[in-house]
Short mmCIF file of the C-alpha atoms (twelve columns), coordinates in Angstrom:
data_MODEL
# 
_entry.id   MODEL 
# 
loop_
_atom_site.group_PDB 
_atom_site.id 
_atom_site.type_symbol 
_atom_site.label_atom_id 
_atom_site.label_alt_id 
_atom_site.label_comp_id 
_atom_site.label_asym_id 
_atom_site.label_seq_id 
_atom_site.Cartn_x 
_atom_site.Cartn_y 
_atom_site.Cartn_z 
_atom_site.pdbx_PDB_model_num 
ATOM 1   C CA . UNK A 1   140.591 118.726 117.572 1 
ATOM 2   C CA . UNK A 2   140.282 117.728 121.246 1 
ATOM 3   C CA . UNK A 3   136.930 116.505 121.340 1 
ATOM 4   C CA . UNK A 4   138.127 113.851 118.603 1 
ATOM 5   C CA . UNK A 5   139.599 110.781 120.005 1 
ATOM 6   C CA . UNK A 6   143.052 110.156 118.424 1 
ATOM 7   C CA . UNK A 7   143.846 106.660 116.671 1 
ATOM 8   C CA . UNK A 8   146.270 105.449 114.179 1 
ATOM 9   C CA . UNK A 9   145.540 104.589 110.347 1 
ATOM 10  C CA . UNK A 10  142.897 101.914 109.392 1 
ATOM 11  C CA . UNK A 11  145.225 99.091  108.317 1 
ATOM 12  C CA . UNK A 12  143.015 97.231  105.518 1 
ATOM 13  C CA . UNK A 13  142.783 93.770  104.659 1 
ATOM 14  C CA . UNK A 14  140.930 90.949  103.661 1 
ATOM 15  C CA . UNK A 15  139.604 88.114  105.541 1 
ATOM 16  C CA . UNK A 16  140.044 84.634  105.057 1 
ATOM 17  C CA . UNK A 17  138.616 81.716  106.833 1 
ATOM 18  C CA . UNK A 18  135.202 80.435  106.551 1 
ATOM 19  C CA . UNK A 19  133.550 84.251  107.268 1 
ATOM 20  C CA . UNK A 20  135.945 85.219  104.201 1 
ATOM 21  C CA . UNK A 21  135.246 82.185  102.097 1 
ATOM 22  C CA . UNK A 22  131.386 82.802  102.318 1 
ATOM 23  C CA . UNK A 23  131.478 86.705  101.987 1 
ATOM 24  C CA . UNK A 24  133.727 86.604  98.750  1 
ATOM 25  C CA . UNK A 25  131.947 83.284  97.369  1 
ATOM 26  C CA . UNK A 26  129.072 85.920  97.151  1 
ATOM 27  C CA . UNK A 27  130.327 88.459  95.654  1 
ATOM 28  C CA . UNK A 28  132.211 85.775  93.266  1 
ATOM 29  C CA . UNK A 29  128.802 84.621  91.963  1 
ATOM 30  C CA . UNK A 30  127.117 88.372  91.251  1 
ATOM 31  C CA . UNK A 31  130.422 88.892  89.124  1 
ATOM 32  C CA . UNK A 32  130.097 85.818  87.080  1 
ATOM 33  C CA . UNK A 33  126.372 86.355  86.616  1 
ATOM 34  C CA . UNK A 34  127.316 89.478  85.038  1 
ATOM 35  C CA . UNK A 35  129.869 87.597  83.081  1 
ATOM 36  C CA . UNK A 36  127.698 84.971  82.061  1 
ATOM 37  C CA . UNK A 37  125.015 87.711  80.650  1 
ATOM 38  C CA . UNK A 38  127.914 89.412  79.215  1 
ATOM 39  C CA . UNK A 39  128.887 86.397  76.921  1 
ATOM 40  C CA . UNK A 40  125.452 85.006  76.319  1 
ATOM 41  C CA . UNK A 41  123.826 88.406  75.536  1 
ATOM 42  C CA . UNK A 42  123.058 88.761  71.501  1 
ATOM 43  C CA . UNK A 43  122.882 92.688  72.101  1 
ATOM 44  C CA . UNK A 44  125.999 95.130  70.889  1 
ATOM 45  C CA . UNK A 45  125.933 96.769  74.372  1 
ATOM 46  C CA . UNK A 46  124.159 94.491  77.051  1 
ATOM 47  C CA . UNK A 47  122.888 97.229  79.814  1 
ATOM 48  C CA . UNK A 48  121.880 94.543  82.250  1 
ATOM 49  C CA . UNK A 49  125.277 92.674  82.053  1 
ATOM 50  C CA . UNK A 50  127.522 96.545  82.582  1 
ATOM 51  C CA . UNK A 51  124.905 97.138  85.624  1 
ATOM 52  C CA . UNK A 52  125.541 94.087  87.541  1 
ATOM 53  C CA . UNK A 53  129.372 94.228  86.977  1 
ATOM 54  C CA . UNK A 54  129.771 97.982  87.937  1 
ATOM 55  C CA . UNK A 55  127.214 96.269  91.266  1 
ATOM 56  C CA . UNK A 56  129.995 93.682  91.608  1 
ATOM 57  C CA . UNK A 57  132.900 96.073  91.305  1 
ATOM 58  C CA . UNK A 58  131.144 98.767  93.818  1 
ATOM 59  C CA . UNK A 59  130.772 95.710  96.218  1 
ATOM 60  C CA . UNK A 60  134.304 94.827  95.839  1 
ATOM 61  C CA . UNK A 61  135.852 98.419  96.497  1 
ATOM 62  C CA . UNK A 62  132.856 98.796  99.456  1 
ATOM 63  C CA . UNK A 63  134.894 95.501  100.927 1 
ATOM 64  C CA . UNK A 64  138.027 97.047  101.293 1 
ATOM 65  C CA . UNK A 65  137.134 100.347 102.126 1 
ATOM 66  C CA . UNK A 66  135.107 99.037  104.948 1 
ATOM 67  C CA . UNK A 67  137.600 96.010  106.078 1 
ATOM 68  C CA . UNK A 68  140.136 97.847  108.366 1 
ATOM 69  C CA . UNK A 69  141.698 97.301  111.805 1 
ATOM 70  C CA . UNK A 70  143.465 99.500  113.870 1 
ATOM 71  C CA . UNK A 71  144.922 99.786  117.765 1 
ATOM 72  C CA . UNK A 72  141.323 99.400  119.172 1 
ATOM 73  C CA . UNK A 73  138.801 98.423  116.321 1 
ATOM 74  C CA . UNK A 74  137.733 95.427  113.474 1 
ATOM 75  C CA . UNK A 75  135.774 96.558  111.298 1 
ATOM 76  C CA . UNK A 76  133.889 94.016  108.745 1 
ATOM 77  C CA . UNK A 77  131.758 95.034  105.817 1 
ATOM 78  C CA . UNK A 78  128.654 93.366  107.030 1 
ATOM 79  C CA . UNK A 79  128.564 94.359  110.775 1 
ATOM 80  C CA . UNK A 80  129.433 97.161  112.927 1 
ATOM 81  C CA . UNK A 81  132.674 97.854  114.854 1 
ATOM 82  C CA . UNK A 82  134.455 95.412  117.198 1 
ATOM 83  C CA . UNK A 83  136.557 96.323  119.954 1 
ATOM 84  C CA . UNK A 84  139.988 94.500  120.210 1 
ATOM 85  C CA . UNK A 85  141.684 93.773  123.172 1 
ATOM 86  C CA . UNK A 86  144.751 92.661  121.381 1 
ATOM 87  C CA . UNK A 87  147.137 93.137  118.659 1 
ATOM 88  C CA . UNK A 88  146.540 90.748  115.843 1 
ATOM 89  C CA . UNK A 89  149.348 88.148  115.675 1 
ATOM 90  C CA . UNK A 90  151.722 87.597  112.735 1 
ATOM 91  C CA . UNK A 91  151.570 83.874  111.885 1 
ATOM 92  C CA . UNK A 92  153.279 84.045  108.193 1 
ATOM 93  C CA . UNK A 93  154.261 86.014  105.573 1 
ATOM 94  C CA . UNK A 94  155.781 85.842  102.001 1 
ATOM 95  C CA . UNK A 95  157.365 89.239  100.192 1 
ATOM 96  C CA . UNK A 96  154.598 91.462  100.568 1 
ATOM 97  C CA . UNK A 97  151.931 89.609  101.903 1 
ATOM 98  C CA . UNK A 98  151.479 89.005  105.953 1 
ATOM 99  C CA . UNK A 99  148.967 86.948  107.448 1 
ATOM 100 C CA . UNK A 100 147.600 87.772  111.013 1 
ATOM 101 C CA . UNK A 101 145.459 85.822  112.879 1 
ATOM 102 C CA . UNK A 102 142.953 88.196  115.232 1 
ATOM 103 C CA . UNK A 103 141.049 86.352  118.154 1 
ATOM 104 C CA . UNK A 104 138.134 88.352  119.588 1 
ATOM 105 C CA . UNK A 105 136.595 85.827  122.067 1 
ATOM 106 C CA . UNK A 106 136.825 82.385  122.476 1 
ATOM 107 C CA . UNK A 107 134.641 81.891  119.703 1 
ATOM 108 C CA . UNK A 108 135.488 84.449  117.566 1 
ATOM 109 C CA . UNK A 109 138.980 84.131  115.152 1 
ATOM 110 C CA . UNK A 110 139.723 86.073  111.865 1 
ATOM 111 C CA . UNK A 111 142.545 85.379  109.992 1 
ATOM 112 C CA . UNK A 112 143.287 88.669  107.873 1 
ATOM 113 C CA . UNK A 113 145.758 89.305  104.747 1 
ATOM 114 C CA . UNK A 114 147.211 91.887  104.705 1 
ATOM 115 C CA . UNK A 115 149.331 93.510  101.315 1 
ATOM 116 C CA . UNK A 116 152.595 95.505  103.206 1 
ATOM 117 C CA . UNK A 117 155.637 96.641  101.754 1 
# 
């Protein structure tokens, strides 16, 4: 389609660093709210305890749908596109595991895990 603008596959990750450890922390804590309900519930099905785990496990698949990179974009779950003007370095890996650390600005650093065979 030539009115499309060609780019390569999202490459999908997840963050670390203190934006990573504060998004997941939350989504942590609705999950063992629901587990907490689960256990302390005296019902044989607890309806309040499956909705907020099947809210924690939709939050968890919208993360890594919506965490990707590619040659010219970030994209984060809770705001919009980011241009990149670089290619995320490589700064360790481990079997199947790499970590890359992405610098947007001079304020702005992501460090992103990333599962590669």
């Amino acid at each position: 389609m030539p009115y499309m603008e060609k780019t390569t596959n999202k490459k999908h990750f997840v963050f670390l660093g203190t934006a990573g450890i504060i998004y997941y922390s939350w989504l942590f804590v609705i999950l063992f709210v629901g587990l907490v309900i689960t256990y302390e519930g005296t019902e044989k099905i607890n309806w309040l305890a499956i909705g907020i785990l099947a809210v924690a496990l939709m939050a968890f698949i919208y993360t890594w749908i919506s965490s990707f990179y590619n040659d010219k974009y970030l994209k984060l779950p809770y705001s919009k596109k980011r241009q990149i003007n670089q290619e995320p370095e490589l700064i360790g890996s481990w079997k199947f595991f790499k970590v890359y650390r992405l610098q947007l600005n001079s304020i702005k650093k992501y460090m992103l895990l990333r599962i590669e065979k």
